[in-house]
Residue frames relative to the residue before (quaternion, step in Angstrom):
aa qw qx qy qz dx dy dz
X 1.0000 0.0000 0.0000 0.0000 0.00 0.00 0.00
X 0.1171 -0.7351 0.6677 0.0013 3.46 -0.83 0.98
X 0.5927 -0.5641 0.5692 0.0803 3.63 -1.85 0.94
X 0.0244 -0.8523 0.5189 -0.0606 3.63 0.75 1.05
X 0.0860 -0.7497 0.6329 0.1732 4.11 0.50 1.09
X 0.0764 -0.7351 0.6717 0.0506 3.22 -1.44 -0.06
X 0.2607 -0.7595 0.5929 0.0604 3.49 -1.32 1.29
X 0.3025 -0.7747 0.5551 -0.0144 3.60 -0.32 1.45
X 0.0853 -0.7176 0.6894 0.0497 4.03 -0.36 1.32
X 0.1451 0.6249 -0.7670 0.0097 3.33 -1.90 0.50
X 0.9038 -0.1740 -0.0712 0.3845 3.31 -0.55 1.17
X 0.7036 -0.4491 0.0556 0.5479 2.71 1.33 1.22
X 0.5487 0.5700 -0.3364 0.5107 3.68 1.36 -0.27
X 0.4495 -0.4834 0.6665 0.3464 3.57 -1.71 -0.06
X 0.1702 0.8144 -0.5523 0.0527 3.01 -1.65 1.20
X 0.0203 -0.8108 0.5193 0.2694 3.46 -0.70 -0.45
X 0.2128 -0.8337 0.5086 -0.0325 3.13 -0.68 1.85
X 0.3398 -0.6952 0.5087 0.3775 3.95 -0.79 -0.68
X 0.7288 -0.5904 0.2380 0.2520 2.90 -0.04 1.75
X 0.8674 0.2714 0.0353 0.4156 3.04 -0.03 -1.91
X 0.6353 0.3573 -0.4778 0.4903 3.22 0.81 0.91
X 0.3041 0.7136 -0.4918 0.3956 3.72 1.08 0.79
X 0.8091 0.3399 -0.1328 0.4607 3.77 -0.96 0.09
X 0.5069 0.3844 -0.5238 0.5664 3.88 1.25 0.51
X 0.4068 -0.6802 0.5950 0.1334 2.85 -1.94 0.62
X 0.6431 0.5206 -0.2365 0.5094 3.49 1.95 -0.65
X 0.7390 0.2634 -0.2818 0.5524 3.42 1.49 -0.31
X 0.5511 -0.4913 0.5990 0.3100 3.79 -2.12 0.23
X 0.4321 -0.7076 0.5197 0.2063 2.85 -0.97 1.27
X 0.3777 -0.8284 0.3333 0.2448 3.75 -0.90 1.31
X 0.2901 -0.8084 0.5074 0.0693 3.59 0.07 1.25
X 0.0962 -0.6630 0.7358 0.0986 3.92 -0.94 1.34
X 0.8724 -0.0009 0.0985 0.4788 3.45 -0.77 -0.45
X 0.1916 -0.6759 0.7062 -0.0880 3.68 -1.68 1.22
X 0.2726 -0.7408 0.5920 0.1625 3.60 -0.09 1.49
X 0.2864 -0.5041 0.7529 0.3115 3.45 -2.11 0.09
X 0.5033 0.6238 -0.4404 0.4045 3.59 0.65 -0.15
X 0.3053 -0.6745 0.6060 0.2910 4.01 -1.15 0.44
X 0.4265 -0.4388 0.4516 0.6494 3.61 -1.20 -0.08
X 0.5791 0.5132 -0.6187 0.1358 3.58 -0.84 -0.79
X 0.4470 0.7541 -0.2753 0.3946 3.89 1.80 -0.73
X 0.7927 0.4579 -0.1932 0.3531 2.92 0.80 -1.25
X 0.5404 0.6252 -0.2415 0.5087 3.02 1.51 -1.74
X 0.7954 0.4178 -0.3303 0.2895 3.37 0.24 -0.91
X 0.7438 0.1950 -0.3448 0.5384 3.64 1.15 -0.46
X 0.2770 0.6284 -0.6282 0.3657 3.48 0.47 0.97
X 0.7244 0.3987 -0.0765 0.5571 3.64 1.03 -1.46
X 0.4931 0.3414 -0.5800 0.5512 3.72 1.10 0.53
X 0.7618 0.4632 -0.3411 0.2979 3.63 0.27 -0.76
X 0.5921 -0.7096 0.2847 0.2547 3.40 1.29 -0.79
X 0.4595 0.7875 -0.2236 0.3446 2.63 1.98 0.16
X 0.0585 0.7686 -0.6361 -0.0358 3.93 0.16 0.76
X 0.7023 0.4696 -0.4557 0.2803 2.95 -1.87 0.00
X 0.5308 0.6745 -0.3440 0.3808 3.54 1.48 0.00
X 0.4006 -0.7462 0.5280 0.0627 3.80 -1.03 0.84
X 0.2281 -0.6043 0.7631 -0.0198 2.71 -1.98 1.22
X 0.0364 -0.8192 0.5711 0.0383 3.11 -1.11 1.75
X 0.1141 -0.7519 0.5934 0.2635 3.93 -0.08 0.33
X 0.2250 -0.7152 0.6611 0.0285 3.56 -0.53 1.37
X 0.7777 0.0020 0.0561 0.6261 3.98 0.03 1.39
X 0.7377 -0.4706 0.3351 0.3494 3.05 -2.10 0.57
X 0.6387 0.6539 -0.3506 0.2039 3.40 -1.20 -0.61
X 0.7891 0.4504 -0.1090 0.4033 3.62 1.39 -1.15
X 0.1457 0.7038 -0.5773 0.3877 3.30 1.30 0.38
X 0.8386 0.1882 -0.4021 0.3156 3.54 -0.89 -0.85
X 0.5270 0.5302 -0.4941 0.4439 4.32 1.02 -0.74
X 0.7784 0.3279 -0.3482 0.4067 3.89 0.48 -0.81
X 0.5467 0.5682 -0.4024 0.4652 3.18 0.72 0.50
X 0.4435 0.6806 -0.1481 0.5641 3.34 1.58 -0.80
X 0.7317 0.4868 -0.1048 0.4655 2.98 0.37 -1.57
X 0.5283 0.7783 -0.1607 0.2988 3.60 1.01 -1.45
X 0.7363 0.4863 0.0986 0.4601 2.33 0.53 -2.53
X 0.7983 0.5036 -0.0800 0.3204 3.64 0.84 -0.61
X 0.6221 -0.1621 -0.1361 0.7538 2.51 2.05 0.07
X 0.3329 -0.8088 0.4837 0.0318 3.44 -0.50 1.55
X 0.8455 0.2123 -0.1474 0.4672 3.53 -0.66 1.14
X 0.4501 0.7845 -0.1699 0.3912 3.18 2.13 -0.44
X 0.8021 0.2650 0.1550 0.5123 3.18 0.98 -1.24
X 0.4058 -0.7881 0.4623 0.0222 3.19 -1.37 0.86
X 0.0662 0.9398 -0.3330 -0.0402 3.24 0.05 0.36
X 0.0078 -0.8547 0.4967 -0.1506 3.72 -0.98 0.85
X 0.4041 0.5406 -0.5511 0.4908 3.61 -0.95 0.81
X 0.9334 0.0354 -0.0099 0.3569 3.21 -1.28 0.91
X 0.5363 0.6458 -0.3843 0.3844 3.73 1.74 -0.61
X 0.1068 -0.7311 0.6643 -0.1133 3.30 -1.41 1.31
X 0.6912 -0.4309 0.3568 0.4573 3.69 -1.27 0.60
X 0.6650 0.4489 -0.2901 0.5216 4.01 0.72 -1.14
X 0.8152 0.2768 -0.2851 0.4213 4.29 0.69 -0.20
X 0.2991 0.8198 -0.4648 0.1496 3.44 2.09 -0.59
X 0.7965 0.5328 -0.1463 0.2457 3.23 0.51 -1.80
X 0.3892 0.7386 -0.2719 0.4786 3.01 1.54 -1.03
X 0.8589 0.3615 -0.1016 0.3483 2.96 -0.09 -1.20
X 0.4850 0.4922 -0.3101 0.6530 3.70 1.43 -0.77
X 0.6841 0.3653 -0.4380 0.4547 4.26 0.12 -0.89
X 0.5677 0.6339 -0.3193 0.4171 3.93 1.02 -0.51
X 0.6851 -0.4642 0.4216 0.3708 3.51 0.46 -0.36
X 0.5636 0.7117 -0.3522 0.2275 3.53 1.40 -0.22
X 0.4097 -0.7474 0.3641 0.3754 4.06 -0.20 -0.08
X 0.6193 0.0359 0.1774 0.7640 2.75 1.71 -1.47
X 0.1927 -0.6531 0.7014 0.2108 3.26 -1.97 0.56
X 0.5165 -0.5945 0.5931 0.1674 3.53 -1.25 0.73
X 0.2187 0.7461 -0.6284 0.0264 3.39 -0.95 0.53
X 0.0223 0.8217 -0.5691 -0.0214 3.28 -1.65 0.48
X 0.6801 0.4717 -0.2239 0.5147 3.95 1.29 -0.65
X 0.6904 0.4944 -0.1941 0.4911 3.07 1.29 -0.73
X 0.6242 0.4294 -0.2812 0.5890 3.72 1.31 -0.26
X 0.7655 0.1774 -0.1287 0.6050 3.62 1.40 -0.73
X 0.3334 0.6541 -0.6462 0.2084 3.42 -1.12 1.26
X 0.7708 0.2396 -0.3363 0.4851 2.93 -1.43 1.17
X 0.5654 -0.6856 0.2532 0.3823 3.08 1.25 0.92
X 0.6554 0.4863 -0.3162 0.4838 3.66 1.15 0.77
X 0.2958 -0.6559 0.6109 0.3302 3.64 -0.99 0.13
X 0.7354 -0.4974 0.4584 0.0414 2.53 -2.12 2.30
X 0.0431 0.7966 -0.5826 -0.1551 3.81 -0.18 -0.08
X 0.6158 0.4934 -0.3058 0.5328 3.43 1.09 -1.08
X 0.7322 0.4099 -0.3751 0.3938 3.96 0.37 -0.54
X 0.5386 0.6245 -0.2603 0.5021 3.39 1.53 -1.52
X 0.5991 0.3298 -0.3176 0.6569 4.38 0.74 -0.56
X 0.7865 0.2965 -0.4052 0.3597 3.86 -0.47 -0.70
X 0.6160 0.3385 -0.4798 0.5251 3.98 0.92 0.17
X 0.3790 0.5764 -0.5334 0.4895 3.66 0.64 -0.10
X 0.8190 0.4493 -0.1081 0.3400 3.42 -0.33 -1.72
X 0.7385 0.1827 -0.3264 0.5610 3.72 1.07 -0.48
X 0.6860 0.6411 -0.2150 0.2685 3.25 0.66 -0.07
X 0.3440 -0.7111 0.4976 0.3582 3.06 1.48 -1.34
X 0.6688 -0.5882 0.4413 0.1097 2.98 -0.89 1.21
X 0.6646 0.5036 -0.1720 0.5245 3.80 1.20 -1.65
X 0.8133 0.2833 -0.0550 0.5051 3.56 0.76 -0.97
X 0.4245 0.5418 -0.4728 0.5503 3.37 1.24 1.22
X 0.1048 0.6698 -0.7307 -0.0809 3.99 -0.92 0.82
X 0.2138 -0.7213 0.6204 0.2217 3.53 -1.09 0.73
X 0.2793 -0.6480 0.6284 0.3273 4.03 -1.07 0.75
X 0.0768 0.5855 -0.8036 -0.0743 3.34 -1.29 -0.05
X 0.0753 0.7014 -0.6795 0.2015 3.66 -0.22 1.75
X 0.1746 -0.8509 0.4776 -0.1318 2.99 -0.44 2.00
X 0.2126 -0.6779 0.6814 0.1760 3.67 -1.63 0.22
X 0.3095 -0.7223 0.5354 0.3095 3.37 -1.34 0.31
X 0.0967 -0.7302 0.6685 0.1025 3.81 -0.96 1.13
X 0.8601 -0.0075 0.0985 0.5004 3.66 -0.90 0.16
X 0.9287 -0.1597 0.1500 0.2992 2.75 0.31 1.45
X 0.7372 0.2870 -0.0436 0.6102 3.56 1.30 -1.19
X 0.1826 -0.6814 0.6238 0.3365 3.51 -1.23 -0.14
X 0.2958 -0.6518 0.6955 0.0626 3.25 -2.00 1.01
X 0.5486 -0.5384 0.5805 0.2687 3.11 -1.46 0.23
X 0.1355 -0.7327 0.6500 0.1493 3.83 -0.85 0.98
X 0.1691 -0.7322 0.6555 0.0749 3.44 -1.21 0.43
X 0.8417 0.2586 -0.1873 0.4353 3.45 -1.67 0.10
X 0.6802 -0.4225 0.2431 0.5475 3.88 0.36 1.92
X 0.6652 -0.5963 0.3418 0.2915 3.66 0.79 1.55
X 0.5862 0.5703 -0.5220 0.2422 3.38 1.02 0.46
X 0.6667 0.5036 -0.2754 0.4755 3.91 0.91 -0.21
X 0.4097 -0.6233 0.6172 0.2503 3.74 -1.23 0.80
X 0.2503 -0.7694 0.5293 0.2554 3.32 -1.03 0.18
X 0.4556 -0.6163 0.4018 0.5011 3.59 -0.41 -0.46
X 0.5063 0.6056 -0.3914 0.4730 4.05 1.45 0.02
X 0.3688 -0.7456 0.5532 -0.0451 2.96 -0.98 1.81
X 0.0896 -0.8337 0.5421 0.0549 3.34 -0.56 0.78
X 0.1493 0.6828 -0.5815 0.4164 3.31 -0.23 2.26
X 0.8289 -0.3003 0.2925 0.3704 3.28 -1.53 1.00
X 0.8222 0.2429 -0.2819 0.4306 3.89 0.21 -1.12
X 0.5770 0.5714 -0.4535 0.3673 3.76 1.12 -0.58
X 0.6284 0.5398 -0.3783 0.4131 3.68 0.80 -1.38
X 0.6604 0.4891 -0.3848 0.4203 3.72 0.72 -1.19
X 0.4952 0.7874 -0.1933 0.3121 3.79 1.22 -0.37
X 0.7674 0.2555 0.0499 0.5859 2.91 0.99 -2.15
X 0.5687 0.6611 -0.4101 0.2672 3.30 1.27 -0.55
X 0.6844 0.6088 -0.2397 0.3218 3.91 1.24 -0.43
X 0.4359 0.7029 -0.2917 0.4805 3.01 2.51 -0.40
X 0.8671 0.1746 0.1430 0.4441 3.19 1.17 -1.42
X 0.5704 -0.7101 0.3402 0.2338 3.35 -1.29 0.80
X 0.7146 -0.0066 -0.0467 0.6980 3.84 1.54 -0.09
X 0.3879 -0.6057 0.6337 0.2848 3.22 -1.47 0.14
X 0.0862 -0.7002 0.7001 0.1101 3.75 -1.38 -0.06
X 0.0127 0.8007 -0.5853 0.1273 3.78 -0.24 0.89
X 0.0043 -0.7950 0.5989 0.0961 3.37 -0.87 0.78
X 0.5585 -0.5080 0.5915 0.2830 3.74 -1.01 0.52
X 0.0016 -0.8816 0.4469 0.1520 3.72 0.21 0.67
X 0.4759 0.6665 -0.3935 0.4178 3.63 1.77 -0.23
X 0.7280 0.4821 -0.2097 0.4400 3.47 0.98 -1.03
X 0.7201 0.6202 -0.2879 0.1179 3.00 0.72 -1.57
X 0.7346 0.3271 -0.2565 0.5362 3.75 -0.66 0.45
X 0.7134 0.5774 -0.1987 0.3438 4.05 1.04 -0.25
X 0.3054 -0.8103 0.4548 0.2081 2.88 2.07 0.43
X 0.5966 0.6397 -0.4208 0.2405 3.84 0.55 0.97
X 0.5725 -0.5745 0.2507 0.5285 2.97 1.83 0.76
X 0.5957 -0.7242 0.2723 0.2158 3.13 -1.48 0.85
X 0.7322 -0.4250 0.3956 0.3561 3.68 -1.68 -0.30
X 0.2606 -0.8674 0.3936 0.1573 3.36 0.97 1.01
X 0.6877 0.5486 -0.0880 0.4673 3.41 1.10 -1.38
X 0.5527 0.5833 -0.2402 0.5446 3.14 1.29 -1.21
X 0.5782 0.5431 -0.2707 0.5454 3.82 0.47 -1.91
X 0.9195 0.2901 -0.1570 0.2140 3.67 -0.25 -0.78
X 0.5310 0.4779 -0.3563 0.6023 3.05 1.93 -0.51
X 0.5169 0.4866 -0.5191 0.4760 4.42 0.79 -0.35
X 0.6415 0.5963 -0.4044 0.2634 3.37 0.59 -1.23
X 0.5175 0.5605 -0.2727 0.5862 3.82 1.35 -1.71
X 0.8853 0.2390 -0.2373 0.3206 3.60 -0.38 -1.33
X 0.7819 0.4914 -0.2668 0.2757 3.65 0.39 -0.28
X 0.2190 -0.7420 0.6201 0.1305 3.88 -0.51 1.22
X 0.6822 0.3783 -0.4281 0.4564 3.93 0.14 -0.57
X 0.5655 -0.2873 0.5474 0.5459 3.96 -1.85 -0.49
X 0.0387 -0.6354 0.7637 -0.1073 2.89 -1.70 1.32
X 0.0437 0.8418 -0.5358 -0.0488 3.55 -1.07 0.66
X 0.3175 -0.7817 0.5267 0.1032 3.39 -0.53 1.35
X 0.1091 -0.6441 0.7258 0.2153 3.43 -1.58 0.95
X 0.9284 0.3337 -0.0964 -0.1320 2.96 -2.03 -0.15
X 0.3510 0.5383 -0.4009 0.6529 3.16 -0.35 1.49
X 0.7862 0.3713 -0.3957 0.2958 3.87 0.07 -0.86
X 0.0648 0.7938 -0.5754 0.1860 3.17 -1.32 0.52
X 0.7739 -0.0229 -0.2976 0.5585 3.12 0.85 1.48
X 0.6385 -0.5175 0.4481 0.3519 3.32 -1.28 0.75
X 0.4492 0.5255 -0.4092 0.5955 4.22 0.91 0.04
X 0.6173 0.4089 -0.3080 0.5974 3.92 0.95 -1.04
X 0.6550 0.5167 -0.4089 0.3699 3.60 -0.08 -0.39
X 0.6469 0.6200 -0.1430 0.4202 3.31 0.74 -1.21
X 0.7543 0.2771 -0.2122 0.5561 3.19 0.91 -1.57
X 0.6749 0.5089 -0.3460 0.4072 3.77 1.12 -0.01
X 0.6302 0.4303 -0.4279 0.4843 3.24 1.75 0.28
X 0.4887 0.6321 -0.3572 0.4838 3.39 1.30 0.22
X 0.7699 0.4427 -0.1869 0.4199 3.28 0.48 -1.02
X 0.6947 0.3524 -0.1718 0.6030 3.32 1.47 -0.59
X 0.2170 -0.8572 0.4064 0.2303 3.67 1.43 0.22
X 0.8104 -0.3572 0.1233 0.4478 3.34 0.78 1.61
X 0.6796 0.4622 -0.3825 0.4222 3.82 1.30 -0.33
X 0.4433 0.5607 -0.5325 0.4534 3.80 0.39 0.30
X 0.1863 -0.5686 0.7918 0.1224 2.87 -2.05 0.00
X 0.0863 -0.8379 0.5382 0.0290 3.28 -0.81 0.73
X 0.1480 -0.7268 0.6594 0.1228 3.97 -1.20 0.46
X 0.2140 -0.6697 0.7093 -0.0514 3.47 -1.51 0.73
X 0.0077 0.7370 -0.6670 0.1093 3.49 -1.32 1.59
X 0.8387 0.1880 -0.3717 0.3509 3.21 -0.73 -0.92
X 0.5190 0.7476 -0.2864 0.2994 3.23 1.56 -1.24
X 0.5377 0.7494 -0.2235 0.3152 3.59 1.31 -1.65
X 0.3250 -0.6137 0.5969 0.4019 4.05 -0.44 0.46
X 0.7159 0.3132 -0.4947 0.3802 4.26 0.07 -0.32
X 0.6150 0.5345 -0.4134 0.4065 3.39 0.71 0.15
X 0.6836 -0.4227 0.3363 0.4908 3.59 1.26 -0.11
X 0.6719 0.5461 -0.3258 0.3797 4.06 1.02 -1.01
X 0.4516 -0.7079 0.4010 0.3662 3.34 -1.09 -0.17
X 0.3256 0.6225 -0.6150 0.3580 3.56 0.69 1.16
X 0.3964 -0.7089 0.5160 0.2722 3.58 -0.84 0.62
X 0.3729 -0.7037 0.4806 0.3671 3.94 -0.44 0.58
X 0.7510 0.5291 -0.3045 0.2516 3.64 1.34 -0.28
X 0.6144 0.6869 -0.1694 0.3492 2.26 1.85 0.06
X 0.4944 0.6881 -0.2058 0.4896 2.88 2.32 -0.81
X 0.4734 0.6494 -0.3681 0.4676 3.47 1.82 -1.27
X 0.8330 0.4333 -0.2117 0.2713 2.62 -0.21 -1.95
X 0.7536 0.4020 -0.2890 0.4323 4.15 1.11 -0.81
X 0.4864 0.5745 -0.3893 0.5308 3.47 1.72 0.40
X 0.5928 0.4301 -0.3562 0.5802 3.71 0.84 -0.87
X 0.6810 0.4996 -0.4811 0.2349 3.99 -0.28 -0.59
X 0.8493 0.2966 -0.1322 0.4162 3.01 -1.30 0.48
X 0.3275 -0.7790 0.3597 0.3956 3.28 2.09 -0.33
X 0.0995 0.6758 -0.6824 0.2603 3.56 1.03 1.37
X 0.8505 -0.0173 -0.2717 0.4500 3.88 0.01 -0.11
């Protein structure tokens, strides 16, 4: 298990928001915590501590230049995702990125893209492709949501799909979208059914929020997850210390 940090953009600021209330026009998006801190802040003590595999998400317009910032500050460090298409993919990789995340752009119309999902594959590279598959549960199953988590898709996330997408791409990133941002602990079920279905690095958000959470998410995932932590996080405002998260990821050489 590895400590996947992640830098959250909203108008161009650091934040932690709750996801799933992005992409309405009738409702305020629900804002936890607004950093004085730029991304380049983060990026940089991410890379004192050592932490790769961590993400940049530009939730909406405006954040291009922080993830770029962010980039720049620790090259090769970071992931990165929001808004990334085959026509910006590269961009972002010549920036300093490792990998670009995608999900709306591989899934629309409530279906997965094959023809788009191969042509970022193909300019990009396989290694430097993470695919989200940030999912809800409807009857029983979980789907993939798309478009600021506000649409189901018709992609089922189960044992034969993951073995599917997994050949497109070099990790997975998956967020619990019921939990995420609500600091109410995680998707237990969720945590354990990725654990069963996934052969590549997969990293689950949401829900943790204490170092007792860790534990039971390295258990439940028997050490193969990767996991990330926001609103919950003490730099994010919460009361989980970030040094502490280090410090129980490094033991024992868990990261």
């Amino acid at each position: 298990m590895e400590f996947r940090p992640c830098i959250d953009l909203h108008e161009g600021k650091v934040k932690q928001i709750v996801g799933s209330t992005l992409g309405y026009t009738d409702q305020a998006v629900v804002e936890n915590y607004i950093s004085n801190h730029d991304a380049s802040y983060f990026a940089q003590l991410f890379a004192k501590d050592q932490l790769t595999g961590g993400h940049v998400i530009m939730l909406g317009s405006g954040n291009e230049e922080a993830a770029l910032a962010a980039l720049a500050a620790y090259p090769q460090g970071l992931q990165i995702g929001g808004g990334i298409t085959a026509e910006n993919a590269q961009k972002f990789i010549d920036a300093g990125a490792s990998h670009v995340i995608v999900t709306s752009y591989i899934f629309h119309d409530g279906q997965l893209d094959l023809v788009r999902l191969k042509h970022l594959n193909q300019l990009i590279g396989k290694e430097r492709l993470v695919i989200d598959l940030s999912c809800k549960m409807r009857d029983g199953k979980w789907f993939v949501v798309t478009d600021k988590w506000t649409r189901f898709s018709h992609f089922e996330v189960n044992a034969t799909s993951i073995a599917y997408i997994e050949q497109f791409c070099d990790e997975l990133l998956i967020h619990a979208v019921d939990v995420e941002g609500k600091k109410g602990g995680m998707q237990e079920s969720l945590v354990q059914d990725l654990a069963a279905w996934t052969s590549i690095p997969t990293t689950y958000a949401g829900g943790v929020r204490s170092v007792e959470d860790l534990e039971k998410f390295n258990l439940l995932a028997n050490g193969k997850l990767h996991v990330t932590i926001g609103s919950a996080l003490s730099l994010f405002g919460g009361d989980l210390p970030y040094t502490d998260v280090v410090k129980y990821c490094k033991k024992d050489g868990i990261l």
